[in-house]
Every structure is written in structure tokens, then in C-alpha cells.
C-alpha positions in Angstrom: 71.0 117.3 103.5 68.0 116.0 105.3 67.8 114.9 108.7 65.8 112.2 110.5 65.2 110.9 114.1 69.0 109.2 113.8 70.9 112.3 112.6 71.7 112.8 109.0 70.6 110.5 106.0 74.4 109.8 105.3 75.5 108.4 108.1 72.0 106.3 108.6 72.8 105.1 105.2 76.0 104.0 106.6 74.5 102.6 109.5 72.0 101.1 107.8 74.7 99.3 105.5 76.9 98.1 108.1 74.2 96.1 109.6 73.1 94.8 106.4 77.2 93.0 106.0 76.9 92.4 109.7 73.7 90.4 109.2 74.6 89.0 106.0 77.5 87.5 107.2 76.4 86.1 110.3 74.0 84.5 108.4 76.3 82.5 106.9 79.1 82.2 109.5 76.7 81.3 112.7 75.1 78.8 111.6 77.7 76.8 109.4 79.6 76.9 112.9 76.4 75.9 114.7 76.2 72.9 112.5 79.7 71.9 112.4 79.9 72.0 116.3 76.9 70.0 116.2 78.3 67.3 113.6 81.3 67.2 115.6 79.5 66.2 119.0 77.6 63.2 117.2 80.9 61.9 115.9 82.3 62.0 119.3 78.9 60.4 120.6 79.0 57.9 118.0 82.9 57.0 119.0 82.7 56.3 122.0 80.0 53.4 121.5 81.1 51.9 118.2 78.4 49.2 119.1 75.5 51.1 119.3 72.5 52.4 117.2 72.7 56.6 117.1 69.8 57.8 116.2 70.2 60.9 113.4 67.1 62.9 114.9 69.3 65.3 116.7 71.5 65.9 114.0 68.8 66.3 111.2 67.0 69.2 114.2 70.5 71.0 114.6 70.4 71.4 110.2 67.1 72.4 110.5 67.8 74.6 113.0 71.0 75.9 111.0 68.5 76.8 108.2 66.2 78.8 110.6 68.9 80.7 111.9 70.4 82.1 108.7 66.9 82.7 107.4 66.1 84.8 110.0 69.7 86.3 109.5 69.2 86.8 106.5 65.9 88.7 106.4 67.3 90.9 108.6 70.5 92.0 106.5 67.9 92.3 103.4 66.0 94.8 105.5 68.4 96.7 106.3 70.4 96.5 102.9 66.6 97.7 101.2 66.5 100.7 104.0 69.8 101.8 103.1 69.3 101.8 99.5 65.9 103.6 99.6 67.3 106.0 101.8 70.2 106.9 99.1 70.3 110.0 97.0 68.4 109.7 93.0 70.2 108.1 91.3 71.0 105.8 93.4 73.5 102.9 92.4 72.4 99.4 91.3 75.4 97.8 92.3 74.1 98.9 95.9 70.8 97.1 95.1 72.6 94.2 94.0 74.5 94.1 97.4 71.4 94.3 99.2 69.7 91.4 97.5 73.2 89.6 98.0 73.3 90.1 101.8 69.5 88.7 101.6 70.5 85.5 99.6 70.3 82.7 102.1 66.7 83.4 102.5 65.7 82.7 99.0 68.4 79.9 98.9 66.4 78.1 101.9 63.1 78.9 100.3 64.1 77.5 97.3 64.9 74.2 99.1 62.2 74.0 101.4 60.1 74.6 97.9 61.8 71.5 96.5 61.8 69.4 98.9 58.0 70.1 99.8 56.8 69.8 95.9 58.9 66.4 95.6 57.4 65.0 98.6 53.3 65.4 96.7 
């Protein structure tokens, strides 16, 4: 078994992986929370003066914001999820690949909208 600055590959690998569902989920979990919180302050807002224009501004920066966060998130669960793949034994396991790329996946779901929305807008 080889060794490396953080002790032996195995329990990198583990350590490695741990962040990767740590990341991956906060990904998901922070900023859906964020957002709700958010959503639930305008409706308040918006309650107590029934009368008055609200603008949607704040709201609309609080999803964008949302969407940054769990990029971010999210590239930082695929790197980790990649590191702890790579630093696996040959063979190493595809499904462990695919968990990688699945911790990653709210990256490429955000590009893919961001792609969308910018090509529809030309």
C-alpha cells in the first residue's frame, strides 16, 4: 500500500469520498433552503402591504444566487469524487465514476440552463 502526504491511499480515498457526498449534498440542500427562506420573506413582505407594488428584483438575485451556490458546491464535490476515483486501485469501479459525476450534477444542470436561456435570448 502506498502512502502520500495524508497517510495511506485508503483512507484518502475515503476521505476524499466523504467530501465528495458532503459537497454533493450541500449542493443541493443549501441552496434550495436559501431560496425557500428567501421566498418566504417576500411573501411576508408582500402581506403586510396588500396595496403595494413589490418589486421581484430581490427575489430573481436570491435564485440566481441559489444557482451560484450549488455550482460552486457542486464543482467542489466533483473534484473530490474525480480525486477519489483516480486515487483507487486498477480496476477501479465504474459505478464509483458514476457517483462522482452524480455528486457533480448540479453543475452541468445549471450550465445547461444558463446555455438555454443565453442561446434563446440571440
Amino acid at each position: 500500500m502506498t502512502t502520500s502526504l495524508l497517510g495511506p491511499r485508503r483512507g484518502f480515498t475515503l476521505v476524499s469520498r466523504q467530501w465528495s457526498w458532503l459537497f454533493g449534498l450541500a449542493s443541493a440542500a443549501l441552496p434550495a433552503g436559501m431560496f425557500a427562506y428567501y421566498n418566504w420573506q417576500f411573501r411576508q413582505l408582500a402581506a403586510l402591504e396588500p396595496d403595494r407594488y413589490l418589486c421581484g428584483m430581490p427575489l430573481l438575485a436570491a435564485l440566481f444566487l441559489s444557482a451560484l451556490i450549488a455550482a460552486v458546491l457542486s464543482v467542489a464535490a466533483l473534484a473530490f469524487g474525480i480525486r477519489s476515483y483516480f486515487s483507487l486501485a486498477r480496476p477501479r469501479d465504474r459505478a464509483r465514476l458514476a457517483e462522482a459525476i452524480a455528486m457533480g450534477s448540479a453543475v452541468f444542470a445549471i450550465a445547461v440552463a444558463v446555455a438555454v436561456g443565453w442561446l434563446g435570448s440571440h
